[in-house]
C-alpha positions as CSV (number, residue, x, y, z in Angstrom):
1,X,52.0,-85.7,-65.4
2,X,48.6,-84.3,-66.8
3,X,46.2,-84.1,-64.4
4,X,42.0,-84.4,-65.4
5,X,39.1,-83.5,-63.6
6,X,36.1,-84.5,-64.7
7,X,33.1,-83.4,-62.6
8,X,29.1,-84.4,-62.1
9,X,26.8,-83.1,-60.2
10,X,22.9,-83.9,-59.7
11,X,20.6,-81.8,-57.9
12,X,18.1,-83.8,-55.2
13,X,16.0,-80.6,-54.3
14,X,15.9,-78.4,-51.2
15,X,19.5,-77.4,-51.7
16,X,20.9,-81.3,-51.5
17,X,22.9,-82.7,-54.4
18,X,25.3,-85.5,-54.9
19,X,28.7,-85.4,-56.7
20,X,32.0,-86.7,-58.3
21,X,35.3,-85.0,-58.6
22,X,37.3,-87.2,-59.3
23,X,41.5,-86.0,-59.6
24,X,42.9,-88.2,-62.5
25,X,46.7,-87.9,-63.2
26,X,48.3,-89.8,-66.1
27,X,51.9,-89.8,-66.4
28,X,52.0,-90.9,-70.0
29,X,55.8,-91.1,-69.8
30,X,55.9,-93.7,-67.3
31,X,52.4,-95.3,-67.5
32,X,51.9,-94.5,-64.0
33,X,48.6,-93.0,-63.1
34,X,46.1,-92.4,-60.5
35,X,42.7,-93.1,-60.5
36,X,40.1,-92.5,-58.0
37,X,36.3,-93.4,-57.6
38,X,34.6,-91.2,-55.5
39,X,30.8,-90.3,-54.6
40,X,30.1,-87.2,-52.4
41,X,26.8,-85.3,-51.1
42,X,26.6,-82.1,-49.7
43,X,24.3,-79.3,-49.5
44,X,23.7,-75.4,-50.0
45,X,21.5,-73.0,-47.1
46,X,22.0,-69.8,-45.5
47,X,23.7,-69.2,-42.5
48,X,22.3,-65.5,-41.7
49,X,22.1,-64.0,-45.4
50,X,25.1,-65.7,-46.4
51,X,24.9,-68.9,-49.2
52,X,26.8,-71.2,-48.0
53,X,27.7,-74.7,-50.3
54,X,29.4,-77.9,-47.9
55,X,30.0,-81.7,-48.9
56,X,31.9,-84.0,-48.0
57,X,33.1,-86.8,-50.6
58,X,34.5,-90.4,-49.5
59,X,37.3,-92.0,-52.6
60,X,39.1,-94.8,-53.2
61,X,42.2,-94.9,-55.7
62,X,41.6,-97.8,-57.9
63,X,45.0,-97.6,-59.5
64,X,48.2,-95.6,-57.9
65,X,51.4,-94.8,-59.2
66,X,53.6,-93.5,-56.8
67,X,53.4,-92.4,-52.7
68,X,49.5,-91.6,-52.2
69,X,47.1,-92.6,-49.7
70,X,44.9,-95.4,-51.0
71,X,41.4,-93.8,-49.4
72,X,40.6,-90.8,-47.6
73,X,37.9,-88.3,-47.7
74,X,37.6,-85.0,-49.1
75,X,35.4,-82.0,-47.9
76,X,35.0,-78.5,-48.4
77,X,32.7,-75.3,-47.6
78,X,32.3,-73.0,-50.1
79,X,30.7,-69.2,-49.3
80,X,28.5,-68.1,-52.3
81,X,28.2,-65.1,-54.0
82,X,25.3,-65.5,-56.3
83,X,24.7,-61.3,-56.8
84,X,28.6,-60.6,-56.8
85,X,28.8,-58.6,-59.8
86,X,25.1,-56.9,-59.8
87,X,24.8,-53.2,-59.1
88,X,23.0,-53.4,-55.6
């Protein structure tokens, strides 16, 4: 299987954004394959001095091959670095 990820993602403003990650797999092999259509928003703030990035995206799989969940919803939290590798 080869997986592909293609990603978007569109600023709003005032740390809001929307985005697709969608997780592709083609098994060229077989023909089986898996393809999701998914929408997400999230946003970035501060929590203290800490950036911190959280969304949470809804998908569907329009086309399955194998044992996997036909809908569900991903979400994540992300803790962001933006100075990491400056000299402080």
């Amino acid at each position: 299987m080869r997986p592909v990820q293609p990603f978007v993602t569109y600023q709003l403003g005032q740390g809001w954004f929307v985005r697709s990650v969608p997780q592709m797999t083609f098994d060229w092999g077989t023909g089986r394959q898996l393809l999701p259509l998914d929408l997400g928003a999230g946003r970035t703030f501060k929590i203290g001095r800490q950036n911190v990035s959280c969304f949470v995206e809804p998908f569907w799989n329009v086309a399955t091959g194998g044992p996997v969940p036909r809908h569900g919803i991903t979400f994540g939290v992300t803790l962001l670095y933006p100075n990491f590798w400056h000299r402080q």
